[in-house]
VONU-921290 format. One record per residue: residue in three letters; x, y, z of N, C-alpha, C, CB in turn; chain. Coordinates in steps of 0.1 Angstrom, whole numbers. Last residue first. Glycine has a CB too. Layout:
N
> ala;X;Y;Z;X;Y;Z;X;Y;Z;X;Y;Z;A
...
//
This chain:
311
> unk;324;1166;833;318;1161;840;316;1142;842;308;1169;836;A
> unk;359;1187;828;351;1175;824;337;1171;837;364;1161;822;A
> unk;360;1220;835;363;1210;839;351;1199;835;367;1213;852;A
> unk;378;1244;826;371;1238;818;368;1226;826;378;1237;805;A
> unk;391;1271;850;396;1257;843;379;1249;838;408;1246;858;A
> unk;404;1294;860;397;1287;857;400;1278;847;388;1293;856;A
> unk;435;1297;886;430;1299;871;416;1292;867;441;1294;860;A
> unk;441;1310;914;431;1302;907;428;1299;894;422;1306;909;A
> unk;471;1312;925;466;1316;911;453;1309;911;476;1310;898;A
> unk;490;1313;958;487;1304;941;472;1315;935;480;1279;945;A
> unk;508;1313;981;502;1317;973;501;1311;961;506;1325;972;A
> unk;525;1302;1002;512;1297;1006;504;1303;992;507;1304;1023;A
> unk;554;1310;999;549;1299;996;538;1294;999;555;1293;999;A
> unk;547;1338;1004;552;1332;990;545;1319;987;568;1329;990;A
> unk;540;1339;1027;533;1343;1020;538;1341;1010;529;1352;1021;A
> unk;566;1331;1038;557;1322;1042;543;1325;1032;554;1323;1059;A
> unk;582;1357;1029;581;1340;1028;574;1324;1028;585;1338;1034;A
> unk;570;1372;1050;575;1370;1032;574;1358;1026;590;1371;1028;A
> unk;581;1359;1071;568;1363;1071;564;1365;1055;566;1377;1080;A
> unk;610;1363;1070;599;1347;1070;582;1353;1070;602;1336;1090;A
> unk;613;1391;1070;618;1382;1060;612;1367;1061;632;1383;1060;A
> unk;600;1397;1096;593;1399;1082;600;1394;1070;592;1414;1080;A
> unk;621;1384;1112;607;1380;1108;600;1383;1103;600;1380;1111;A
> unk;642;1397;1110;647;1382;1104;632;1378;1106;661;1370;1113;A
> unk;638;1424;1115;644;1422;1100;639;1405;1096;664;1423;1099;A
> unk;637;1420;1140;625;1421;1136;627;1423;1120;617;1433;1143;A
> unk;662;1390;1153;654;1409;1152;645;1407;1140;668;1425;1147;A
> unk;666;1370;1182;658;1370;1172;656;1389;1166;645;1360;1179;A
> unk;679;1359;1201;685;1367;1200;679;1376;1183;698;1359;1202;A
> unk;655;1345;1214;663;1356;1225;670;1367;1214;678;1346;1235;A
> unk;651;1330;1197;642;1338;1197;648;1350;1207;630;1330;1200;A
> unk;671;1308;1205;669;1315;1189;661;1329;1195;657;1302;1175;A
> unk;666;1303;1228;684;1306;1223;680;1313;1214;697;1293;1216;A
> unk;648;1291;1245;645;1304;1243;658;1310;1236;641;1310;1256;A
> unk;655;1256;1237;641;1266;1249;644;1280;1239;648;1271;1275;A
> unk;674;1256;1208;664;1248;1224;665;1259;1231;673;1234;1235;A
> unk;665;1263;1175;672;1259;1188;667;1254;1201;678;1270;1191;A
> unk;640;1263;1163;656;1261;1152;668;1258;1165;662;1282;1139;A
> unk;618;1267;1172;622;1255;1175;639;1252;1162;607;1242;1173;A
> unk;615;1297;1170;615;1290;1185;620;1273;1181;597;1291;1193;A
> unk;612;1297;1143;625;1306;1149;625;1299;1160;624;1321;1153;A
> unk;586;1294;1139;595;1288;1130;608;1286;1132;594;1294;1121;A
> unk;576;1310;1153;575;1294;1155;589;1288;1148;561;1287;1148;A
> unk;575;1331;1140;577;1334;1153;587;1321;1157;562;1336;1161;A
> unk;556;1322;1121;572;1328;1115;580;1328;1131;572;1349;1107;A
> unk;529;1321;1129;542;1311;1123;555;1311;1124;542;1310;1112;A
> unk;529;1346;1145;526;1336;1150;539;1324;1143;511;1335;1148;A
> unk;528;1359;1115;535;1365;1126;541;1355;1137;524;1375;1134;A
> unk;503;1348;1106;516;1348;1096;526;1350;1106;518;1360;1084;A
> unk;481;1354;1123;489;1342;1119;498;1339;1111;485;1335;1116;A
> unk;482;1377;1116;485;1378;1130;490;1361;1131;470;1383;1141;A
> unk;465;1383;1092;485;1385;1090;488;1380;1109;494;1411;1085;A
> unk;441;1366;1098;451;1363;1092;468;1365;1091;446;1365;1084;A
> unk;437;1389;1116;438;1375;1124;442;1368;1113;425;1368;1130;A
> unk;430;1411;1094;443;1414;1102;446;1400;1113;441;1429;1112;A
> unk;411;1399;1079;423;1402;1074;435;1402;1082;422;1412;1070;A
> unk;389;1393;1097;400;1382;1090;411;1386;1086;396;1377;1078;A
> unk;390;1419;1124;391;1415;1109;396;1396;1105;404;1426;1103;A
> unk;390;1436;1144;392;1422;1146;386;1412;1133;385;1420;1159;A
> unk;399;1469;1136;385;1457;1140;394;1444;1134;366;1460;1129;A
> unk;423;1491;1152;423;1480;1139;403;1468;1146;447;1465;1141;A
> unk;435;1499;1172;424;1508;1164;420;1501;1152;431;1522;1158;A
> unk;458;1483;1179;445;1488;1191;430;1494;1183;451;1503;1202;A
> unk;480;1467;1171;468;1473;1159;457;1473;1166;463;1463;1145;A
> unk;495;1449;1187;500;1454;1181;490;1466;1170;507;1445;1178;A
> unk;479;1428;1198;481;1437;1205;484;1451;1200;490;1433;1211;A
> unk;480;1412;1171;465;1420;1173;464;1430;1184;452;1409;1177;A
> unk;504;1406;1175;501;1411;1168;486;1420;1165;505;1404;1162;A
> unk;503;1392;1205;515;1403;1201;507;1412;1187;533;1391;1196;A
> unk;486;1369;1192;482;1380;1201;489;1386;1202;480;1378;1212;A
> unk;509;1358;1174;495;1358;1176;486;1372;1180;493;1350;1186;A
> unk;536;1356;1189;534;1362;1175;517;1367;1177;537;1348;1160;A
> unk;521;1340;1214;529;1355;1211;533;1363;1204;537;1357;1214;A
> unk;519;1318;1202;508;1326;1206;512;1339;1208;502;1321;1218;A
> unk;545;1307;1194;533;1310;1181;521;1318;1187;524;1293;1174;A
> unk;551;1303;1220;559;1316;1206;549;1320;1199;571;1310;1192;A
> unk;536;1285;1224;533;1293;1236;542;1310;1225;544;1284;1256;A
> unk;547;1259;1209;531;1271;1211;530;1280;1219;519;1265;1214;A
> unk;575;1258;1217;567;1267;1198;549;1270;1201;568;1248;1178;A
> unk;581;1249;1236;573;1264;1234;573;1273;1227;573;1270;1242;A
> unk;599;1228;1221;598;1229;1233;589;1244;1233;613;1227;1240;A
> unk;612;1216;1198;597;1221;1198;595;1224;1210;584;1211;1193;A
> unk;646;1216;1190;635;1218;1200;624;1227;1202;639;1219;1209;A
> unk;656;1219;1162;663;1212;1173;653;1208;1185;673;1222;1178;A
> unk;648;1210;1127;646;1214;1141;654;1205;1150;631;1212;1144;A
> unk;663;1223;1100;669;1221;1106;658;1220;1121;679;1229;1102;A
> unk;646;1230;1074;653;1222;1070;659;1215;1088;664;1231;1059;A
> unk;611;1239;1076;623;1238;1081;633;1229;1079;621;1237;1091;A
> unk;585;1257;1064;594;1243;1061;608;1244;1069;597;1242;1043;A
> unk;560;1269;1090;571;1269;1081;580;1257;1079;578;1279;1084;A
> unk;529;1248;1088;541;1253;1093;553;1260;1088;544;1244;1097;A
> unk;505;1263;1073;509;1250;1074;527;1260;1080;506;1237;1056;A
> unk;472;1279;1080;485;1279;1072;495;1269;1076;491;1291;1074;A
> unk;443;1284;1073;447;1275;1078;464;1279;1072;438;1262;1076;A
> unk;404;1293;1080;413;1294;1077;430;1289;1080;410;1302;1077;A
> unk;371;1299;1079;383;1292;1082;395;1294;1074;381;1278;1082;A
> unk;343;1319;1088;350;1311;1077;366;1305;1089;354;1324;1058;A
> unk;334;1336;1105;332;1344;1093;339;1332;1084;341;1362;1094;A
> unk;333;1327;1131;321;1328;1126;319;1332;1110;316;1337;1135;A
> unk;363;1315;1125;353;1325;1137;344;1320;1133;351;1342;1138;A
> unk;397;1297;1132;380;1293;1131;376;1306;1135;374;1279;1142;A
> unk;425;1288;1121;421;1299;1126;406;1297;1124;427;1312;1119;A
> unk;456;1262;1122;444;1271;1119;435;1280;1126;436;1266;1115;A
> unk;485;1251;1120;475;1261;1127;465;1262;1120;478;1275;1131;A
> unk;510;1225;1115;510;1246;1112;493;1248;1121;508;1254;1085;A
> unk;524;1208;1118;517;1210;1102;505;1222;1103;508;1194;1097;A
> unk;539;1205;1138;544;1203;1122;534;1206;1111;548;1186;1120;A
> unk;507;1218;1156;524;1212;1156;533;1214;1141;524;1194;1159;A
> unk;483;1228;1153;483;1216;1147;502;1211;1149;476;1218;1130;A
> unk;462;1249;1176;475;1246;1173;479;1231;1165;481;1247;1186;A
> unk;432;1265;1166;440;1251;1166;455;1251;1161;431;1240;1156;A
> unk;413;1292;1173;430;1290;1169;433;1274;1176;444;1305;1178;A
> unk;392;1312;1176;394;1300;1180;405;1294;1167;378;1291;1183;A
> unk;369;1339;1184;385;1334;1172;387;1325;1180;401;1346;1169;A
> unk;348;1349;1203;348;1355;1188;358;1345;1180;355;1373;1188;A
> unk;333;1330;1230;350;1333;1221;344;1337;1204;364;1312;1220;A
> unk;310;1318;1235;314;1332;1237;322;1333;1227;320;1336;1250;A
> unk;301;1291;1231;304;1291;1244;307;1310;1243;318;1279;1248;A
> unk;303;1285;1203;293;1288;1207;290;1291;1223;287;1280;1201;A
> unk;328;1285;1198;328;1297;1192;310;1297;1196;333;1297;1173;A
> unk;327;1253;1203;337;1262;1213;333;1279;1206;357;1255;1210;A
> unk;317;1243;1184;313;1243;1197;319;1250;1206;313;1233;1201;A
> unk;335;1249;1161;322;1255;1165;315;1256;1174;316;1253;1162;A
> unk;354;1234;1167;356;1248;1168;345;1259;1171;362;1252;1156;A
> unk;342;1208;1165;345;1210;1172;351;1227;1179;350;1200;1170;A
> unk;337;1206;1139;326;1206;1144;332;1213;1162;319;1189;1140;A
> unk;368;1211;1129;356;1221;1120;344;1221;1131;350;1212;1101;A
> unk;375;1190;1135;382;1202;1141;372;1212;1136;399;1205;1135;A
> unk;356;1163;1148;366;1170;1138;370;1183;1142;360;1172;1123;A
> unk;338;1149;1163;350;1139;1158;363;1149;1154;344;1128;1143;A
> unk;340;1158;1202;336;1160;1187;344;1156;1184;334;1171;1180;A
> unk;340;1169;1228;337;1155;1224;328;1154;1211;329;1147;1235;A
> unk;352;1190;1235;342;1193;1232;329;1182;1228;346;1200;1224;A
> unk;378;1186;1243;373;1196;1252;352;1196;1251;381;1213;1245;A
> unk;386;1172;1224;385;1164;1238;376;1170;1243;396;1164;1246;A
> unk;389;1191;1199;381;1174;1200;377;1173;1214;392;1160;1197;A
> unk;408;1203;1211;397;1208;1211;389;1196;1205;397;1222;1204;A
> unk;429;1188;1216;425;1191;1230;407;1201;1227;440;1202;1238;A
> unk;438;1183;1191;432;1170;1198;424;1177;1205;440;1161;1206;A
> unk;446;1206;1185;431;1203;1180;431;1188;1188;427;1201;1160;A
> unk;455;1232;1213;457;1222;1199;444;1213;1194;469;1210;1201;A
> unk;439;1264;1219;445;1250;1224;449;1240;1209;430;1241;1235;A
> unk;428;1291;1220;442;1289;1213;445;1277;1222;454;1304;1215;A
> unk;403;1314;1220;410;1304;1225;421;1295;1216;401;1296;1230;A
> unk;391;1347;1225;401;1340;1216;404;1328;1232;417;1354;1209;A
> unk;378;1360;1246;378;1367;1231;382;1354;1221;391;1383;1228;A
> unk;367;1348;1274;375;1356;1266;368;1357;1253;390;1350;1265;A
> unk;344;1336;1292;348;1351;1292;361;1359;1281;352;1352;1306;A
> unk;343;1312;1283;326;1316;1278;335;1332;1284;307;1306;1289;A
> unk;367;1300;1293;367;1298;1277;355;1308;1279;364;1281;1268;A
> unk;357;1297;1322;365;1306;1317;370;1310;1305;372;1306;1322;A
> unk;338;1280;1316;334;1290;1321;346;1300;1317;331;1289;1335;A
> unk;353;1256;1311;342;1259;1300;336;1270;1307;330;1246;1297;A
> unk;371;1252;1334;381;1260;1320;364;1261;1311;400;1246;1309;A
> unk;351;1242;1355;358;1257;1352;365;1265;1342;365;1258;1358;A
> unk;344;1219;1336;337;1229;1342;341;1244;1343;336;1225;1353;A
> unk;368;1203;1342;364;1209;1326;348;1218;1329;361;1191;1312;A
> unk;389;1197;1354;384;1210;1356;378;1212;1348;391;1220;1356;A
> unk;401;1173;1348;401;1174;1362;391;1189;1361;420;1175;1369;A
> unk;404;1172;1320;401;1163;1324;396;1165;1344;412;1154;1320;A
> unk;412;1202;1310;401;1192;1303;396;1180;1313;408;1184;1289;A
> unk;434;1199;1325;424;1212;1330;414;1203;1322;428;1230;1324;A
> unk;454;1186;1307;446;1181;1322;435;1185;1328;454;1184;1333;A
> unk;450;1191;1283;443;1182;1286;439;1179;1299;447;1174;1281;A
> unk;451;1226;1283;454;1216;1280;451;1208;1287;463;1215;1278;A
> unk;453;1265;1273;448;1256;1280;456;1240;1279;434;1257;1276;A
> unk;450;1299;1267;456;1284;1266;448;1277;1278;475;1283;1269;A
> unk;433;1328;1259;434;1318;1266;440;1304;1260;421;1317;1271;A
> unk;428;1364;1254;429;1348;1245;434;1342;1259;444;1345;1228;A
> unk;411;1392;1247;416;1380;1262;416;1369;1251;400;1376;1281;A
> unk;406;1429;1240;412;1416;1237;420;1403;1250;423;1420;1226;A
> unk;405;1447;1262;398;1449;1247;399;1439;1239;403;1460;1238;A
> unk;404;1446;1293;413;1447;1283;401;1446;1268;426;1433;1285;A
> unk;390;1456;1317;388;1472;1305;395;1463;1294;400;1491;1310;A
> unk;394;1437;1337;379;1439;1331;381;1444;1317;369;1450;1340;A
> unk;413;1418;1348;417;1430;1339;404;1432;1329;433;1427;1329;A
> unk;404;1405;1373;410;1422;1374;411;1424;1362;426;1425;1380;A
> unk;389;1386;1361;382;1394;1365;389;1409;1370;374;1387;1374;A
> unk;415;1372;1346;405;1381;1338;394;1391;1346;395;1370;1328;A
> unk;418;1361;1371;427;1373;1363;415;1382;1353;442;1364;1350;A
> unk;404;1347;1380;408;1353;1385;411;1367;1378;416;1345;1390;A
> unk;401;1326;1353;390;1333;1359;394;1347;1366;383;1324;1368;A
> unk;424;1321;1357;424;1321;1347;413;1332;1350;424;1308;1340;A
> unk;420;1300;1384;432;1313;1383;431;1322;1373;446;1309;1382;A
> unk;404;1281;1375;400;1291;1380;409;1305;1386;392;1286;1388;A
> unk;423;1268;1357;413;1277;1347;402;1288;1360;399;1262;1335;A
> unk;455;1269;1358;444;1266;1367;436;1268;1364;443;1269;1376;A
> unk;471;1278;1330;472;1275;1345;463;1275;1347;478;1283;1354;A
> unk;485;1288;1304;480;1274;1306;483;1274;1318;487;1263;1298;A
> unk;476;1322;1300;484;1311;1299;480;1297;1306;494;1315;1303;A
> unk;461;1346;1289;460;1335;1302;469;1325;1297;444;1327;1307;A
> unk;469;1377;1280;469;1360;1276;468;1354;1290;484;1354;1266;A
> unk;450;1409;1272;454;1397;1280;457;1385;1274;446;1394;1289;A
> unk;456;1437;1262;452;1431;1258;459;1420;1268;452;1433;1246;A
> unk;458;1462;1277;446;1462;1270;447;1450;1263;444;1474;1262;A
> unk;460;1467;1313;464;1460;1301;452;1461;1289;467;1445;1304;A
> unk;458;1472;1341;457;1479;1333;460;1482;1316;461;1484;1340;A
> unk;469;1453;1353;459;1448;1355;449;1462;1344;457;1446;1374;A
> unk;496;1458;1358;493;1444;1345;476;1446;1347;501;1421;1352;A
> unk;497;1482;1367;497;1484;1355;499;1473;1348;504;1493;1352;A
> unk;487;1475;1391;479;1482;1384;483;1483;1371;477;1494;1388;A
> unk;501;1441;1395;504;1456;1399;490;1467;1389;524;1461;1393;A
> unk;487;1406;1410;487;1415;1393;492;1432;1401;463;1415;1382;A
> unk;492;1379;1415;494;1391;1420;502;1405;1408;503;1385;1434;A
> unk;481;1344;1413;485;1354;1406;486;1371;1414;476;1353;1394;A
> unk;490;1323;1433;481;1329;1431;482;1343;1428;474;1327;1440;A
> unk;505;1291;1434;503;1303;1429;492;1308;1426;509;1304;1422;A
> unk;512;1270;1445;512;1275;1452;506;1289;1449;523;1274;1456;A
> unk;537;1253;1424;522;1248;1428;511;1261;1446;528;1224;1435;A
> unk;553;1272;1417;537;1274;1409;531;1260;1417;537;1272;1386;A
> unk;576;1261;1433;565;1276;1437;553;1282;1430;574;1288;1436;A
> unk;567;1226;1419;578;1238;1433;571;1246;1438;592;1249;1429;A
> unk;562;1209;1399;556;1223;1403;567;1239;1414;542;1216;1415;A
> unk;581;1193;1383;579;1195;1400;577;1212;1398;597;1190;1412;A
> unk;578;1163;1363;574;1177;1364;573;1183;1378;561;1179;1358;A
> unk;600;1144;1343;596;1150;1354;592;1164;1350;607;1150;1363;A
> unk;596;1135;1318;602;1124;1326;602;1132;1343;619;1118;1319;A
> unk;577;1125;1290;580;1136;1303;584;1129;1318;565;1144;1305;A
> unk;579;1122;1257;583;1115;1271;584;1125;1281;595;1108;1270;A
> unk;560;1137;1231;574;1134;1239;571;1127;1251;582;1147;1245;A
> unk;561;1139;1194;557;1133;1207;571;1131;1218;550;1119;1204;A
> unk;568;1156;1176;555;1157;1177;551;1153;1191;548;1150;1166;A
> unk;595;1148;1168;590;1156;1172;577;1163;1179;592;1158;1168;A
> unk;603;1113;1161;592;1121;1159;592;1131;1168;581;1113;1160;A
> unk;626;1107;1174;624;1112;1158;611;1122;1154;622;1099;1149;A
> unk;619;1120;1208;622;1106;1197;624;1113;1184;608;1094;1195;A
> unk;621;1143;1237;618;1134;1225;626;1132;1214;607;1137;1219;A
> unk;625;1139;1271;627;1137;1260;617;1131;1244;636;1130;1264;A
> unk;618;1164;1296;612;1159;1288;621;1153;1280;605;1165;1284;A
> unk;612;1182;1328;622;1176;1318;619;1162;1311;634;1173;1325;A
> unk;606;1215;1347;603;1201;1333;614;1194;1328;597;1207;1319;A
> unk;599;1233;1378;609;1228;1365;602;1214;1361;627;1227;1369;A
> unk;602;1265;1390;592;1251;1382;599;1246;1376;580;1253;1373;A
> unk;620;1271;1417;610;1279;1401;609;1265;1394;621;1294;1388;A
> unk;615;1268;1446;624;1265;1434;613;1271;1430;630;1249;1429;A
> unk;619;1291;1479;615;1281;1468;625;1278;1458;602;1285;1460;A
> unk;630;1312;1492;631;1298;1498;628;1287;1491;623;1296;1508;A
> unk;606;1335;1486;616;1338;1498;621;1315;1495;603;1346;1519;A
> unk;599;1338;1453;591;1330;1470;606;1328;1476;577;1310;1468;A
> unk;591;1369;1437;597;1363;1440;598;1353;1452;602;1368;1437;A
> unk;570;1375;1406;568;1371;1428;576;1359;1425;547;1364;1439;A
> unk;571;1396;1387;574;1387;1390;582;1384;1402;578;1384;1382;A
> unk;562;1428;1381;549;1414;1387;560;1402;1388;532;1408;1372;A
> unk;584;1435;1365;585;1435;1382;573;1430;1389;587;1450;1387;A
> unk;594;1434;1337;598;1417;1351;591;1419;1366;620;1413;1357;A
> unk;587;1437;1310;584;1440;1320;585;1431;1332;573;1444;1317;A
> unk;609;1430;1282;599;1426;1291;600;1434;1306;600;1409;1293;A
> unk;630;1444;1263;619;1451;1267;610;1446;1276;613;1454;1257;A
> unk;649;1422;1260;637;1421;1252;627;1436;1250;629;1410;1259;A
> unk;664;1421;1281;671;1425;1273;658;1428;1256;684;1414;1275;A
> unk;645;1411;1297;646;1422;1298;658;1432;1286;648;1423;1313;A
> unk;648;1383;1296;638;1390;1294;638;1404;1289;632;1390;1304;A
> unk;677;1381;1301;669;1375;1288;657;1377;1283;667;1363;1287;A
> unk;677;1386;1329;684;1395;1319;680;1392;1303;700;1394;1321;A
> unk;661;1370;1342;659;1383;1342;662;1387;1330;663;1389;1350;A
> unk;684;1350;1342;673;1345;1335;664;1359;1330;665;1333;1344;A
> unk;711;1366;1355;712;1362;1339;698;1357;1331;721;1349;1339;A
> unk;697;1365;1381;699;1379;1371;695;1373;1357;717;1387;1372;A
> unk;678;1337;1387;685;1346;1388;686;1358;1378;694;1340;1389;A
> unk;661;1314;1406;658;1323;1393;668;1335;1395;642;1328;1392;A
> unk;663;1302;1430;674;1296;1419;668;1307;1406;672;1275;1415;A
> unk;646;1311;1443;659;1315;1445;666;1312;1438;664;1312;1453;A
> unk;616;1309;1421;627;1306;1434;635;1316;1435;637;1295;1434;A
> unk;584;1326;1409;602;1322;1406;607;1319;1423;613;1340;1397;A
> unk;556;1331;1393;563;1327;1407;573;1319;1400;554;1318;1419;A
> unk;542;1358;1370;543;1351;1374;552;1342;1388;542;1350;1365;A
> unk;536;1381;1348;531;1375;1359;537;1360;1364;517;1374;1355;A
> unk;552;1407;1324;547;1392;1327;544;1385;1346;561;1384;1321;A
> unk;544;1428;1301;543;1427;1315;540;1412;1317;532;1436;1322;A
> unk;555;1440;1270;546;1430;1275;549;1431;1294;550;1414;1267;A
> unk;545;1464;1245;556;1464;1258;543;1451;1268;559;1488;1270;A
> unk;545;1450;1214;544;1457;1222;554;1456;1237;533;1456;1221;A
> unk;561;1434;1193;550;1439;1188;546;1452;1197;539;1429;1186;A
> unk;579;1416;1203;585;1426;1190;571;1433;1186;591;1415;1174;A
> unk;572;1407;1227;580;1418;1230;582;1424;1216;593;1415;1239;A
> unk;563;1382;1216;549;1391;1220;556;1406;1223;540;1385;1236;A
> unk;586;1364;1219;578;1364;1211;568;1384;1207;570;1351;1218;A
> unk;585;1365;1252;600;1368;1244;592;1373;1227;612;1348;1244;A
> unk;563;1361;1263;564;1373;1261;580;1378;1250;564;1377;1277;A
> unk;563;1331;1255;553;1340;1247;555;1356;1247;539;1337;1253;A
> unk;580;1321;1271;582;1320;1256;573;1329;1252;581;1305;1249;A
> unk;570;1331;1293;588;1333;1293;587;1336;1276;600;1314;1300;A
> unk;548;1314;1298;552;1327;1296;560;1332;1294;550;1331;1302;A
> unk;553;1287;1299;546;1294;1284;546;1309;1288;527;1288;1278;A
> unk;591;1280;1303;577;1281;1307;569;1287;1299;574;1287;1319;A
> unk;628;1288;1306;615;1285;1299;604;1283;1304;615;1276;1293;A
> unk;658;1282;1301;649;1293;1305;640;1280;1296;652;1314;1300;A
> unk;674;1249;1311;676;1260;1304;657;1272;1303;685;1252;1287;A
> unk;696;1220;1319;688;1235;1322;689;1244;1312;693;1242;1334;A
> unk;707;1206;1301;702;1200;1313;694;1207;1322;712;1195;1321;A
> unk;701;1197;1267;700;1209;1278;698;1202;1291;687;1221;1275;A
> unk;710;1182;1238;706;1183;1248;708;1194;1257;708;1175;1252;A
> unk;702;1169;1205;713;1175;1213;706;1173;1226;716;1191;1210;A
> unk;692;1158;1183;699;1162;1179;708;1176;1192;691;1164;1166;A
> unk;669;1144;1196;679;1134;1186;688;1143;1184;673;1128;1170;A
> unk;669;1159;1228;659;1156;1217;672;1147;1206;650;1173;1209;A
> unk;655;1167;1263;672;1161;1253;662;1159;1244;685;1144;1258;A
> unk;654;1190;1285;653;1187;1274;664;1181;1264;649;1197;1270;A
> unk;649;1208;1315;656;1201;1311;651;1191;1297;659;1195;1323;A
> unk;637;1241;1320;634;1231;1314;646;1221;1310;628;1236;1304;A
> unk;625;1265;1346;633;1257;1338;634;1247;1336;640;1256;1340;A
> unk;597;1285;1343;602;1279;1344;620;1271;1338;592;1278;1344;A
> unk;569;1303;1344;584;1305;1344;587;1294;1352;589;1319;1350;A
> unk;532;1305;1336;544;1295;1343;560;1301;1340;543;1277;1333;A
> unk;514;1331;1334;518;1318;1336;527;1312;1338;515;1314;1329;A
> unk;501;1358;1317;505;1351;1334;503;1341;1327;496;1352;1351;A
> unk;508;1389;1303;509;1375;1305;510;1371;1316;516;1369;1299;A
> unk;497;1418;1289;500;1416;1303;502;1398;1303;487;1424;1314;A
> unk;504;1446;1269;503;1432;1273;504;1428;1282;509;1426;1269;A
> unk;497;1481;1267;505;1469;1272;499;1459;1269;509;1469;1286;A
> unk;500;1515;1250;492;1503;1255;502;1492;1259;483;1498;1244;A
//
């Protein structure tokens, strides 16, 4: 079976309190398939310049990623970001965004991205989003990103294209926004009443939760002594995610198994921001994530004991 991702490849300029990059790999596809490659064989989608070279290829592919859906534009640049943040990780300054050859893009799927059994839309155009999903009819699983702009300029089209997947995966402001609800609880629900079976609030520093129909559920970030750059810890965490439910074709779409799929996810995360853009996770093996995966189930476990309790 395959994975198939579309969305942004890009390069990212990034200074944070504890270093800087003036370039370096990145976009939410780049990060999610890097992620999403320890579970299955991923195929990625998406528009690159002339300035996208071997060496960026070779970081993929040294993964197992599938590079050859990636349209290459005779003459262009490949997308680029550059952002600083403060102490606070959580929030950044975006000091440029130049589309280049994604402002232009219209996905161009081969039979065998369009022959996927499981799909991520990535955070692009919600009627490109549409697009896609209508080639890859047969996948058996579709999660979808998203974010405020599409909320604000499109919120029509991304509430149609949320009502065709399986799974949405935005942060909880954006699902507040999306839904114009006070909480994350009222707000998941409104969104699990549009179609989507599993609805995943990205919470940053303080980890994720998981909404269906069957209850909630919630795990808090891994503790990190050392971050360098949150730069597409969500776009990792989705590729743990979905990588992992890719990963178990014969498996029902269980609490159980959307639980360990967020353990996967975390741990994933946990790795993507110990360095900047894609350094850690590039060189990341599957020893050093079930040993955080461990871990993370250590420290989330406790004992109900009953207890006598005064009235």
């Amino acid at each position: 079976m395959s994975l198939t991702v579309v969305g942004s490849i890009a390069f990212d300029a990034v200074k944070t309190p504890f270093g800087e990059r003036p370039k370096m790999l990145g976009g939410s596809a780049v990060h999610f398939a890097l992620a999403a490659s320890f579970f299955d064989t991923v195929r990625v989608v998406g528009p690159v310049g002339d300035d996208f070279g071997d060496p960026e290829i070779a970081v993929l592919e040294a993964r197992g990623v599938q590079t050859a859906d990636i349209e290459r534009v005779a003459g262009g640049k490949t997308f680029f970001w550059s952002g600083v943040y403060g102490w606070d990780l959580n929030d950044r300054e975006t000091l440029a965004t130049d589309l280049n050859v994604f402002a232009e893009f219209e996905p161009k799927l081969s039979a065998q991205s369009r022959d996927c059994d499981v799909l991520f839309l990535a955070n692009i155009q919600p009627d490109l989003q549409r697009q896609v999903r209508a080639q890859c009819a047969d996948a058996r699983f579709v999660a979808l990103d998203s974010m405020n702009l599409w909320i604000d300029i499109a919120k029509e089209s991304l509430l149609a294209a949320i009502s065709e997947v399986d799974c949405v995966i935005l942060n909880d402001a954006e699902l507040r926004q999306l839904t114009e609800q006070p909480n994350l609880v009222r707000a998941a629900a409104k969104v699990l009443e549009l179609g989507p079976k599993v609805v995943v609030a990205k919470q940053g520093e303080y980890g994720a939760a998981l909404i269906t129909q069957d209850g909630f559920f919630s795990l808090p970030a891994f503790p990190m002594a050392d971050v360098h750059d949150p730069t597409g810890a969500g776009d990792t965490f989705a590729g743990g995610f979905v990588g992992y439910i890719a990963a178990h074709p014969d498996a029902p779409l269980s609490q159980e198994l959307l639980r360990r799929a967020m353990a996967y996810g975390t741990a994933l995360a946990s790795y993507n921001v110990q360095e900047f853009g894609t350094e850690r996770v590039a060189r990341l093996t599957s020893a050093e994530i079930a040993d955080r995966v461990a871990q993370l189930a250590e420290i989330t476990r406790f004992t109900a004991e009953p207890l006598a309790l005064r009235d």
